[in-house]
N, C-alpha and C positions, 0 to 999 in steps of 0.2 A: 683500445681500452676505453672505457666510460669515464668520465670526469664529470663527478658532481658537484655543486656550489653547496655550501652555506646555507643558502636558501631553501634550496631544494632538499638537503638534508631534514633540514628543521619540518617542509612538509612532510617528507617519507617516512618519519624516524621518529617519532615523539614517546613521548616516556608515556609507557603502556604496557599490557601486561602481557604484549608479546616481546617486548625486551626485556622485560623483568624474568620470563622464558628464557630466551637465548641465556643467560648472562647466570643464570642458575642451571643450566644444562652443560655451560661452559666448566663450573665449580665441580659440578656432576665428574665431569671431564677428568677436571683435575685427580679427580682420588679413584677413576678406573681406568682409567687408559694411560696408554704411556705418551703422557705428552712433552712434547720439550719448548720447554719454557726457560731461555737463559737467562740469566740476572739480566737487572736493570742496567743499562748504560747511562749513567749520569755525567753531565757536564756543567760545572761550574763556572759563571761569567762576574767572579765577585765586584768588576771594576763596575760594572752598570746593574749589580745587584738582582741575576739573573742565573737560571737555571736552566738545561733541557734534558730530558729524559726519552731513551727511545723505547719502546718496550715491543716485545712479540713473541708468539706461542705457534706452534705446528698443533693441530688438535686431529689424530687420525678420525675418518669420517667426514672431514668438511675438505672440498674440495680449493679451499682457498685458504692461506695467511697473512692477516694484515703485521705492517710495521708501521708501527706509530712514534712519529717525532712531536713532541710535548716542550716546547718553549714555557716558561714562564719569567716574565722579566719584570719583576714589582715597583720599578719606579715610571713604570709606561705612564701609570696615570696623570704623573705632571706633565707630562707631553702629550695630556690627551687621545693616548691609545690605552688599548684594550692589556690587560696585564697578562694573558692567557693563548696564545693563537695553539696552530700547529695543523696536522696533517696527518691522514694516514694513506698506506697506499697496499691495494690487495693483489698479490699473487695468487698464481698459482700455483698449489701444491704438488701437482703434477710437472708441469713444465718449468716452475720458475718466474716465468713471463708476467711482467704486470697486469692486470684485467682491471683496476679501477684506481683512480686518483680519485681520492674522499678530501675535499676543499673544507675541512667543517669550522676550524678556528677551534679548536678544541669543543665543538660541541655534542661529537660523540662521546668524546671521554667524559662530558657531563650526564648523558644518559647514562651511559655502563656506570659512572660511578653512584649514581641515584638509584637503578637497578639493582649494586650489588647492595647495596644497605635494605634495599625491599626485602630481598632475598633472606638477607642476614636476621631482619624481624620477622619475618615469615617460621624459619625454623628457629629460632631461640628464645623470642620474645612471647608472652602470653597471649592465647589465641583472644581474648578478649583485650587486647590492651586499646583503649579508650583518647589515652591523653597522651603527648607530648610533647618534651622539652628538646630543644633545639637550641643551639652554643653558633653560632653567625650570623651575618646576616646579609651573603652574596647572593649569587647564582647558586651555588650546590646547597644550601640550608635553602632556599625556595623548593629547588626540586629533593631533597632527602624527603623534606616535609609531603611532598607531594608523592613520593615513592611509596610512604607510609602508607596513604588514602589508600593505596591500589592492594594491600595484603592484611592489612585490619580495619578495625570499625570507630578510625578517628575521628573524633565529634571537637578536642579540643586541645590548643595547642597555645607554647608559649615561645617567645625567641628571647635569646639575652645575647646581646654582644658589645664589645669594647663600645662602640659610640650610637649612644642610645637613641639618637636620632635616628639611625640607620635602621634600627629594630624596629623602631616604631613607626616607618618608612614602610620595610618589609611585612610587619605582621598587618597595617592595614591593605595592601595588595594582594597579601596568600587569602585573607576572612573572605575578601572579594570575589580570589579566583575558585577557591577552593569551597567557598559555601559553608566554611566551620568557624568555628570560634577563635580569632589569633589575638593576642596580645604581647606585647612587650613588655619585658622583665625588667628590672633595675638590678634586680639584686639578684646573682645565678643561683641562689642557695632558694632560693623563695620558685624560679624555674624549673628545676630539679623537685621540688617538695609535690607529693601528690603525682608526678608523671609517671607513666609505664613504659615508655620509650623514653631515651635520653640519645640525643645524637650528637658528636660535636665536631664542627665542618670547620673549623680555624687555622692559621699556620701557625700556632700559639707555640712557642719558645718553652715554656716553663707551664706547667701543669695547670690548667681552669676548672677541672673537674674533680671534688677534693670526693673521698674515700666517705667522709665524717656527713656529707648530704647524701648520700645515696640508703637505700629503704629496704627492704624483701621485698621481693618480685618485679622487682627494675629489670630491666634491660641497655645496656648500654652500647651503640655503635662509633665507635671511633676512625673515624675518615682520613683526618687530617696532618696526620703525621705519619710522609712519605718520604719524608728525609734525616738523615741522620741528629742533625738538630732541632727537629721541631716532637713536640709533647705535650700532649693535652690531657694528658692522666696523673692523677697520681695514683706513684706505684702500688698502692697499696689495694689500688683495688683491682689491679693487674693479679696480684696475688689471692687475693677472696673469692676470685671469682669462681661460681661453680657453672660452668665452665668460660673461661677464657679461650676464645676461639681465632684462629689465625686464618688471613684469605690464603699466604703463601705463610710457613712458616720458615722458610730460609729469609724470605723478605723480613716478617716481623723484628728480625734474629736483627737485621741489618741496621733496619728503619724504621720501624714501627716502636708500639709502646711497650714491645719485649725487652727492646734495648735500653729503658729507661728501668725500668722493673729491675731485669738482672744488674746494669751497675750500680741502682742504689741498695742492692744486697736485698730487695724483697723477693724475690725470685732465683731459682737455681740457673746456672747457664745451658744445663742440659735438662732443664724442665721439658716433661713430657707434655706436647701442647699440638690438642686436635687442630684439624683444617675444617674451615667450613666446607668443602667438598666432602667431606668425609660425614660429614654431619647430615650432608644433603641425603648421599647415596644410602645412611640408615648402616655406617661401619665404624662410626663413633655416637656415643649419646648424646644430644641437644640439654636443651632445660629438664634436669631430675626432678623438679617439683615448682606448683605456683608458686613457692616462698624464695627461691632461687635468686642469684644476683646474677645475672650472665653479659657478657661482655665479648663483640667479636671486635677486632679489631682487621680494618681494611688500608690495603697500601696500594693499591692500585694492582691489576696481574695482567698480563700482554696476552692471558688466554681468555680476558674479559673485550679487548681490544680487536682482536681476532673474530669474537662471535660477534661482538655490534658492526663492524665491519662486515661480516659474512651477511649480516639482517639485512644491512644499507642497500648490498649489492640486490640484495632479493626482490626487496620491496622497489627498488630500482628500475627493475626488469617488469614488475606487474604494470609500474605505475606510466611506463617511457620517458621515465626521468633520467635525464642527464644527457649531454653531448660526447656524441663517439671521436674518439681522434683516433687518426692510422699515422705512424711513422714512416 
């Protein structure tokens, strides 16, 4: 098998608009083939304030399946580690047999998940959208905002998050990297005012995105709530939305901001609610009109993990990256 580093990921693999490909071919996937995709396996480690999630997909056609273990353990940074690692590793589909150990620290799940919000504005959002608002200020609100540049014509952006130093941190590093215009927000409502993209990358507990700021012809992508307690909507605009779109909607049902929607009664529990696979392959409608308020909400899918994996290995192969080990 191949075993690649961190490193070497980061050169082979960089968020571009051939992952942004795979990872919308994957969604593709999702809504024509018969793929199997089991739920999430979550594990809770409440003593040290920590989480792992495995995730993975068989996608017929690709001759590999990755499994991906997904640590997140939030009080790492007092002890000076990284709050985010993990792993994937590729079979194959045929035999079984492992063919690549992916060393990346969760930075494939950082590509796939910046790819899938490309994706996500690519078909819902206005083909002109210009400006957006972005809700963190980590890793994934660097790269969402940067996912953006690769599928519309962003010239200008803003960040708001809980510590304004942080934003103000981030937005001068992305104006730099990125060549567009960043600022830092104070106030989210003043964020949101004027954007055409809204994206919010947070583990935010209780709602930061209110109903009452959002405008016609918004777009909103919602990342950050992959767990049964965290939400960054409110419900009400779960319900407005024309169309509200799900990456898995068994997952949204579970973990997303479905689940917050239906228990505060704005939502039905058997709401009829497209996949963005569906929306890709042209078997559900995207945006009905520029005045539209649309909303996809993402929770992570094990057949987005699968295709950045399956990329890894490719790009792997062109590039003679990585060291072979035999058992």
């Amino acid at each position: 098998m191949t075993i690649l580093t961190e490193a070497e990921l980061r050169r082979i693999v960089p968020l571009d608009a051939d992952a942004v490909a795979c990872v919308e071919d994957a969604f593709r996937a999702l809504a024509t083939q018969p793929v199997v995709m089991p739920p999430i396996l979550r594990l809770d480690v409440a003593e040290h304030n920590g989480e792992v999630d495995v995730k993975t997909a068989y996608v017929p056609g690709l001759d590999g399946f990755a499994i991906k273990i997904s640590p997140g353990f939030f009080d790492n940074p007092r002890l000076g580690l990284p709050s985010v690692n993990g792993l994937m590793v590729l079979l194959s589909a045929r035999t079984g047999l492992v063919e690549a150990l992916l060393l990346d620290n969760g930075y494939l799940t950082d590509v796939r998940t910046a790819a899938a919000g490309a994706v996500a504005a690519r078909h819902l959002s206005r083909p002109d959208s210009a400006v957006a608002a972005v809700f963190g200020a980590g890793v994934q609100a660097a790269l969402q905002l940067e996912a953006l540049t690769l599928v519309r014509p962003i010239r200008e952006a803003r960040l708001w998050a809980r510590r304004p130093d942080a934003a103000r941190a981030a937005a001068a590093a992305l104006g730099d990297r990125l060549g567009i215009a960043v600022r830092a927000e104070a106030d989210p409502r003043a964020a949101v005012a004027g954007a055409d993209i809204v994206v919010t990358t947070t583990p935010a507990a209780a709602p930061i995105l209110s109903a009452d700021w959002l405008a016609p012809g918004q777009h909103v992508t919602a990342m950050g709530s992959d767990a049964e307690h965290k939400n960054e909507l409110d419900p009400r605009i779960v319900a407005a939305a024309t169309p509200y779109v799900a990456d898995s909607l068994a997952q949204v049902r579970r973990l997303g901001e479905l689940r917050h929607a239906v228990a505060a009664g704005a939502v039905a529990a058997d709401a009829a609610v497209p996949e963005l696979g569906a929306v890709i392959a042209g078997l559900t409608p995207g945006r009905p009109s520029a005045a539209a308020i649309t909303v996809c909400d993402l929770t992570g899918t094990g057949v987005q993990d699968t295709a950045i994996a399956t990329l890894a290995r490719r790009r792997a192969a062109v590039a003679g990256a990585g060291t072979t080990f035999t058992t």
